[in-house]
Backbone bond lengths (Angstrom), bond angles and torsions (degrees), N, CA, C in turn:
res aa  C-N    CA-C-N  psi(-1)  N-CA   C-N-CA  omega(-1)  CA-C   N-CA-C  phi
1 X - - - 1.457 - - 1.537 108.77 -
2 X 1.591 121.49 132.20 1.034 112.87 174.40 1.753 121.26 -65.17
3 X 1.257 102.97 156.03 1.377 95.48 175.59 1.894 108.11 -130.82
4 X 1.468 125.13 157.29 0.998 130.90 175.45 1.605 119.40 -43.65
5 X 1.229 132.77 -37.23 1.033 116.98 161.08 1.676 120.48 -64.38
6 X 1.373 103.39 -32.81 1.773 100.67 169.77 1.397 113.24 -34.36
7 X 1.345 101.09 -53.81 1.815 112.99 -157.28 1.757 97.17 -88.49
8 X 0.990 119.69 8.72 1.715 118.32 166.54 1.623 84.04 -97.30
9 X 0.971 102.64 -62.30 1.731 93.55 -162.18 1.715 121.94 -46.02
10 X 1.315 103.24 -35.12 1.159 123.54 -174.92 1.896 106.60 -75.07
11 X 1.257 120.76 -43.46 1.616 116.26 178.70 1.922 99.79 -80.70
12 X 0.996 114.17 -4.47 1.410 110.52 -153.63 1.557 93.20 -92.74
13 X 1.615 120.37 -43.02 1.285 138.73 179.45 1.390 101.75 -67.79
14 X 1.690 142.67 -27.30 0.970 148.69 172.74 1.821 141.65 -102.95
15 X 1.658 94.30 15.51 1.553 100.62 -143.34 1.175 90.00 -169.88
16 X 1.428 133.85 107.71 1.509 125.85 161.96 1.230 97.58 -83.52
17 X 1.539 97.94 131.25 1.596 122.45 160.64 1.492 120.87 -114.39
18 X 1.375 107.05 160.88 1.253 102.44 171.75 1.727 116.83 -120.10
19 X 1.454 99.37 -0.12 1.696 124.97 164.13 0.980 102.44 -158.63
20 X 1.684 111.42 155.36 1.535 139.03 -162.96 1.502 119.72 177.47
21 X 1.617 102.79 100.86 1.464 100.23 -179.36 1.526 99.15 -128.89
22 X 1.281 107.16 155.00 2.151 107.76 -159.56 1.785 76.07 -161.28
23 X 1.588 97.45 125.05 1.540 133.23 -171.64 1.640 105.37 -120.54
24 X 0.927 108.44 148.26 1.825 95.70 166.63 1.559 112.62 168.15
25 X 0.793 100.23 -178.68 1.847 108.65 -175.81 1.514 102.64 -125.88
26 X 1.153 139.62 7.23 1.805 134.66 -177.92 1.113 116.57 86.44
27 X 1.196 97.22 17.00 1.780 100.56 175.10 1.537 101.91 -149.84
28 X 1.369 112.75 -62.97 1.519 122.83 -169.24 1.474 112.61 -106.40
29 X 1.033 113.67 104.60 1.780 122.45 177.28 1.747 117.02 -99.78
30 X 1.183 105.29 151.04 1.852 118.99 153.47 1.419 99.83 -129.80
31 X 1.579 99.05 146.06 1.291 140.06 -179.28 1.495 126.01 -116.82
32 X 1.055 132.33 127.98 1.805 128.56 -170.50 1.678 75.11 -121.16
33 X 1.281 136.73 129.11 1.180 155.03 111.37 1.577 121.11 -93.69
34 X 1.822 95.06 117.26 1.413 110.97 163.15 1.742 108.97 -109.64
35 X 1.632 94.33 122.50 1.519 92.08 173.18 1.780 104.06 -129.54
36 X 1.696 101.57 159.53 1.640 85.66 158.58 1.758 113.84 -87.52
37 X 1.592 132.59 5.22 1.208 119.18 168.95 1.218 133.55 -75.33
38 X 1.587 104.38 -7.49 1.168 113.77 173.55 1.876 112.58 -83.29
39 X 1.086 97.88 22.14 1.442 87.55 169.79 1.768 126.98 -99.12
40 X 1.344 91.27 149.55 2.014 86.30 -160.56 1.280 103.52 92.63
41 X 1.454 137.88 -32.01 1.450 129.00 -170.96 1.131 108.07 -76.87
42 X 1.644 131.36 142.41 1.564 150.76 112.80 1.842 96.12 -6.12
43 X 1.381 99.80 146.19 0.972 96.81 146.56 1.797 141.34 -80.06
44 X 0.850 112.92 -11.47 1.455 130.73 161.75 1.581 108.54 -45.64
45 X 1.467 104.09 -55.47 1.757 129.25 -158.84 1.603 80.54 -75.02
46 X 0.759 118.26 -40.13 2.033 126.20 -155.64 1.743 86.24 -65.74
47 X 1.317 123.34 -89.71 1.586 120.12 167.28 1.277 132.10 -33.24
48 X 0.777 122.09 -35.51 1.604 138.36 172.78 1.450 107.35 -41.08
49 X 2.055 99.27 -66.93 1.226 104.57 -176.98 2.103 114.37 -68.33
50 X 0.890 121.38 -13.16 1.207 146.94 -172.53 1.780 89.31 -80.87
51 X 0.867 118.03 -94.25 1.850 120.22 171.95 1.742 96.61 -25.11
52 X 0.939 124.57 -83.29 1.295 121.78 176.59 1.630 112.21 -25.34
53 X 1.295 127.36 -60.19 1.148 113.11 -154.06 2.239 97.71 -91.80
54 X 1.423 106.29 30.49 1.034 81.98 144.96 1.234 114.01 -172.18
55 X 1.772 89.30 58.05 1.225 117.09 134.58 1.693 116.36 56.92
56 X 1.497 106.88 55.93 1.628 114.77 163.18 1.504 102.51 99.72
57 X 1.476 116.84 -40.53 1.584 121.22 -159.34 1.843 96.67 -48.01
58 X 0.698 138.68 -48.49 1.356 124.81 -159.09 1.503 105.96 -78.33
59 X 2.018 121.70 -40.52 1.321 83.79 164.77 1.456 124.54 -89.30
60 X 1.057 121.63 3.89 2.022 105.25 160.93 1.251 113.63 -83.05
61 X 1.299 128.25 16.68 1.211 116.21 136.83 2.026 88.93 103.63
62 X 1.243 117.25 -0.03 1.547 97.65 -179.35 1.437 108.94 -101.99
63 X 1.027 129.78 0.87 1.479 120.61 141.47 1.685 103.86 -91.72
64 X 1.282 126.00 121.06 1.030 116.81 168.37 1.367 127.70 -77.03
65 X 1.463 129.10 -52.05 1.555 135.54 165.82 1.923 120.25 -136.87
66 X 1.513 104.86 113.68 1.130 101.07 171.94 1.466 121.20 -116.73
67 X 1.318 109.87 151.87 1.589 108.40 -164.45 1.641 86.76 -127.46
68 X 1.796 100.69 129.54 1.809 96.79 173.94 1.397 115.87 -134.44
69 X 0.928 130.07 174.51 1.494 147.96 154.59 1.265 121.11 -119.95
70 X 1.470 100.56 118.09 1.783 110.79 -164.15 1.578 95.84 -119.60
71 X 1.306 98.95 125.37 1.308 101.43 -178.43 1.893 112.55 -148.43
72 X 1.225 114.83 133.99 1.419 121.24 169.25 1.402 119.03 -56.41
73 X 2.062 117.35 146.13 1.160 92.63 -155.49 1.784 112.25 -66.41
74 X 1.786 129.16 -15.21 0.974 128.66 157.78 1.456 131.33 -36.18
75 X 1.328 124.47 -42.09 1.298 139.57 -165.56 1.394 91.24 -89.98
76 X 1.722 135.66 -19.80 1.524 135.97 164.89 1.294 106.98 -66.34
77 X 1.200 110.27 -61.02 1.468 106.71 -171.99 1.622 119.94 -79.67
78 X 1.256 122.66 -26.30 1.351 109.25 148.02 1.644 132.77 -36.44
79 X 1.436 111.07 -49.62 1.364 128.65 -177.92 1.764 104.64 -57.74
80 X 1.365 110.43 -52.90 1.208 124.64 -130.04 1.965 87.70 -117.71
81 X 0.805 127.57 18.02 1.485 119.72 -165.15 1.135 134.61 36.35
């Protein structure tokens, strides 16, 4: 069964971040990714690259459902002071 650190490991190998926290129960996860590549991106573009960096698992089905928040590291520190 995957586990939340799997799916850090897995965007982390694919995705420079500069924060990354992945919660979940083995089936259903949330994700806080702060990157600076997400800058200029849609949010659409923001997941996209996120699906990409790990690489198929969600459609074969071994990540089953992830829910994220993609955010630039600006849009972090706005939030977050």
């Amino acid at each position: 069964m995957v586990q939340p650190a799997d799916i850090k490991g897995y965007i982390e190998q694919g995705l420079p971040c500069e924060h990354l926290a992945v919660d979940g129960d083995g089936a259903h996860f949330e994700a806080v990714i702060v990157s600076g590549a997400f800058e200029g991106k849609s949010r659409i573009q923001r997941q996209q690259m996120v699906y990409k960096a790990l690489g198929g698992r969600m459609e074969s089905g071994e990540i089953h459902a992830l829910s994220m928040r993609t955010l630039t590291p600006e849009e972090w520190r706005q939030q977050n002071g």
